[in-house]
Short mmCIF file of the C-alpha atoms (twelve columns), coordinates in Angstrom:
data_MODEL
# 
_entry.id   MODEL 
# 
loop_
_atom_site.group_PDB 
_atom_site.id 
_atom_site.type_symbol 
_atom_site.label_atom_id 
_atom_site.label_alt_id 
_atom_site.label_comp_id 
_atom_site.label_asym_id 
_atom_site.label_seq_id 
_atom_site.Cartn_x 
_atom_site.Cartn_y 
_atom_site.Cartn_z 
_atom_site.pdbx_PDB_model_num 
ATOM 1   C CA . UNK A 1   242.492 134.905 73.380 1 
ATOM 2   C CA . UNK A 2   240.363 131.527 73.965 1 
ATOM 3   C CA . UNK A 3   238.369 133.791 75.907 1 
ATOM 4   C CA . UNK A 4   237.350 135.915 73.192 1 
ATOM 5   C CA . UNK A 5   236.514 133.046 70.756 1 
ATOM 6   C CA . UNK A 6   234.601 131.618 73.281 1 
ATOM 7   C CA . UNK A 7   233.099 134.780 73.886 1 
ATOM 8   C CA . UNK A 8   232.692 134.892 69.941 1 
ATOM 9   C CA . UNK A 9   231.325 131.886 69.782 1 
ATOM 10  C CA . UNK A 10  228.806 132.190 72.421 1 
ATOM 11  C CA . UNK A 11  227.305 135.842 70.696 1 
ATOM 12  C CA . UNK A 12  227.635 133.784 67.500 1 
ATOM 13  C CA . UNK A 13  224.923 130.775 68.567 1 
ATOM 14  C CA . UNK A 14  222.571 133.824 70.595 1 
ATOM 15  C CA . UNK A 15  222.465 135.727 67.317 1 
ATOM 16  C CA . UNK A 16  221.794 132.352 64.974 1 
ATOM 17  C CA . UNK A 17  219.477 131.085 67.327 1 
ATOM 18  C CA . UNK A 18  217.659 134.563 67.843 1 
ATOM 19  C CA . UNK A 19  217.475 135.184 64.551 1 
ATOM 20  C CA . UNK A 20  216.003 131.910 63.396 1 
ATOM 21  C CA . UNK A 21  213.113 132.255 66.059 1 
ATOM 22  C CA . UNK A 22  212.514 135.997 64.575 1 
ATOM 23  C CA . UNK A 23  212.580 135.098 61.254 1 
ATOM 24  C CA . UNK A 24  209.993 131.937 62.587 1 
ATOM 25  C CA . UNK A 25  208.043 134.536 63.882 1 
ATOM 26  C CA . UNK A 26  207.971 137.029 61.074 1 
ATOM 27  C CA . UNK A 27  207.058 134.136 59.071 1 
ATOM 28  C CA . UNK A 28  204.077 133.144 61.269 1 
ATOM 29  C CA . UNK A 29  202.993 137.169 61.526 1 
ATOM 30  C CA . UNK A 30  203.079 137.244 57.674 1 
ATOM 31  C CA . UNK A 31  200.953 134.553 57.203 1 
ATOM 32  C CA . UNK A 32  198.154 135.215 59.897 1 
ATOM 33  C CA . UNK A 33  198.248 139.069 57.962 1 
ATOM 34  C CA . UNK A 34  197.949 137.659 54.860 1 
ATOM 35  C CA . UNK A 35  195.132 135.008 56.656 1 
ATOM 36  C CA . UNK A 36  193.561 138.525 58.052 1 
ATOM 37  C CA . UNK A 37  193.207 139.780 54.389 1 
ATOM 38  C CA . UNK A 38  191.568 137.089 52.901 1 
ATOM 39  C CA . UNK A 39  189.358 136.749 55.273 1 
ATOM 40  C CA . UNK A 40  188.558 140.356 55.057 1 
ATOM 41  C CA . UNK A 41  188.242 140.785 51.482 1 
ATOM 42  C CA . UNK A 42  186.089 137.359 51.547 1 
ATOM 43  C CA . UNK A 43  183.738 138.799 54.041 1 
ATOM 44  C CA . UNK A 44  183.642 142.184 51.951 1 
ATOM 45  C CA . UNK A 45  182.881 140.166 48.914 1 
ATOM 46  C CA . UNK A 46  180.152 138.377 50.729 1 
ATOM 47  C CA . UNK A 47  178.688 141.761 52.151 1 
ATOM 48  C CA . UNK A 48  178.427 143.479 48.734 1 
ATOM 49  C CA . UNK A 49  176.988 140.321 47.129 1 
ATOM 50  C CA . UNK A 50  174.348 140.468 49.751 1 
ATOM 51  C CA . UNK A 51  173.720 144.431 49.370 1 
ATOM 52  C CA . UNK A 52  173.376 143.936 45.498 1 
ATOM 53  C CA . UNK A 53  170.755 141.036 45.872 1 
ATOM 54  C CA . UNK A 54  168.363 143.594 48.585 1 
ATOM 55  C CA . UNK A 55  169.053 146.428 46.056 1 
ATOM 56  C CA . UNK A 56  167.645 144.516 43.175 1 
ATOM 57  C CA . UNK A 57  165.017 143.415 45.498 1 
ATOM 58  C CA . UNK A 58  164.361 146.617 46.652 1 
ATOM 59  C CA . UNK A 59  164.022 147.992 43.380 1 
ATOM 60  C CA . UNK A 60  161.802 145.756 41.800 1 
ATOM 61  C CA . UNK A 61  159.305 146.360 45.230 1 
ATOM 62  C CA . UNK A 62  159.554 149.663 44.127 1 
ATOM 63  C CA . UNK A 63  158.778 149.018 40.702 1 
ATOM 64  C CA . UNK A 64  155.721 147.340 42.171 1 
ATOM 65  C CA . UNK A 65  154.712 149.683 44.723 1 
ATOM 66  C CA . UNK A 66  154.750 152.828 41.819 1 
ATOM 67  C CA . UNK A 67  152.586 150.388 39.310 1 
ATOM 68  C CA . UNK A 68  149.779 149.590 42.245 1 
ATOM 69  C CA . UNK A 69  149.567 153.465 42.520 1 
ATOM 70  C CA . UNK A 70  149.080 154.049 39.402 1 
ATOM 71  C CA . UNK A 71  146.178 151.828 38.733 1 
ATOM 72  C CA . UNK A 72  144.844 152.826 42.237 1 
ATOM 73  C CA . UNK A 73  145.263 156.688 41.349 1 
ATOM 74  C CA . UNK A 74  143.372 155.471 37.893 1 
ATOM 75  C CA . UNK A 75  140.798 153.991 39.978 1 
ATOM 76  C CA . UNK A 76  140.026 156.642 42.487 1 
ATOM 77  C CA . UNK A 77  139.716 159.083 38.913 1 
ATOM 78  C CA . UNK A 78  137.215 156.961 37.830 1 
ATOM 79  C CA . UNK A 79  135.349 156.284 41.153 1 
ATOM 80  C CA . UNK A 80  135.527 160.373 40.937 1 
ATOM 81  C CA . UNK A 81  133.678 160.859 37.814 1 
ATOM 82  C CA . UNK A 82  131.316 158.533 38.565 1 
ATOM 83  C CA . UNK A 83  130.149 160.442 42.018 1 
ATOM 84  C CA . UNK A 84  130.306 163.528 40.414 1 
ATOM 85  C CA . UNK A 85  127.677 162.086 37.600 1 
ATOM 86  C CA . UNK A 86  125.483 160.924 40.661 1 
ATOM 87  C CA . UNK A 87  125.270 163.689 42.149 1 
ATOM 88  C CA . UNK A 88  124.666 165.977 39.108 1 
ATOM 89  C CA . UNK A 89  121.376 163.025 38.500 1 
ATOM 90  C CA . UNK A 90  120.252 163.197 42.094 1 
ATOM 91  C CA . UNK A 91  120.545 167.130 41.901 1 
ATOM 92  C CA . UNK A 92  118.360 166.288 38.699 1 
ATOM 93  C CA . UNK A 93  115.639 164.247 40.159 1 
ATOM 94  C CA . UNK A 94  115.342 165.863 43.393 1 
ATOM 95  C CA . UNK A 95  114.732 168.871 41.324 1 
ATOM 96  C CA . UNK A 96  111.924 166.793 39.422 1 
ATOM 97  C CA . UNK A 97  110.647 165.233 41.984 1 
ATOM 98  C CA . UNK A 98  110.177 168.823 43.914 1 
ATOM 99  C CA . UNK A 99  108.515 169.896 40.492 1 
ATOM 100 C CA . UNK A 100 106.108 166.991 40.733 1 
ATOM 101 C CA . UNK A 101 105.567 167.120 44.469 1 
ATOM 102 C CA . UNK A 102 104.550 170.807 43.985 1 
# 
């Protein structure tokens, strides 16, 4: 019989002892997951601030680029009419000047 208890009592301090260092270590894997995930969602938070900021950016550039062509496309029309009008009035006076010249 004092075989058993000591038998008892030896299982007993194994299991304490074991379970204390697995509930240490439960504790410690807990808070390094919990560590993991706010340093995830941190670094998300980061990322998406940092896409929003070159998405505005980018859209204003664009904004920009579309107004430039518009005044260029307005330019080229007028530079357009203009050649067109020259070379309707040098048609003209090389006409003239052949009706001089002749």
């Amino acid at each position: 019989m004092e075989n058993q208890s000591v038998w008892a009592v030896v299982v007993t301090l194994i299991t304490v002892l074991g379970s204390s260092a697995a509930w240490r270590f439960y504790e410690k894997r807990s808070i390094q997951r919990d560590r993991d995930e706010d340093f995830i969602r941190h670094d998300c938070r980061d990322r998406i601030s940092k896409l929003e900021a070159l998405l505005i950016a980018s859209s204003q550039e664009k904004d920009n680029m579309r107004q430039t062509i518009l005044e260029l496309t307005e330019k080229v029309a007028q530079l357009t009419v203009k050649v067109e009008f020259m070379q309707k009035e040098n048609a003209e006076l090389m006409s003239t000047m052949a009706k001089r010249n002749s």
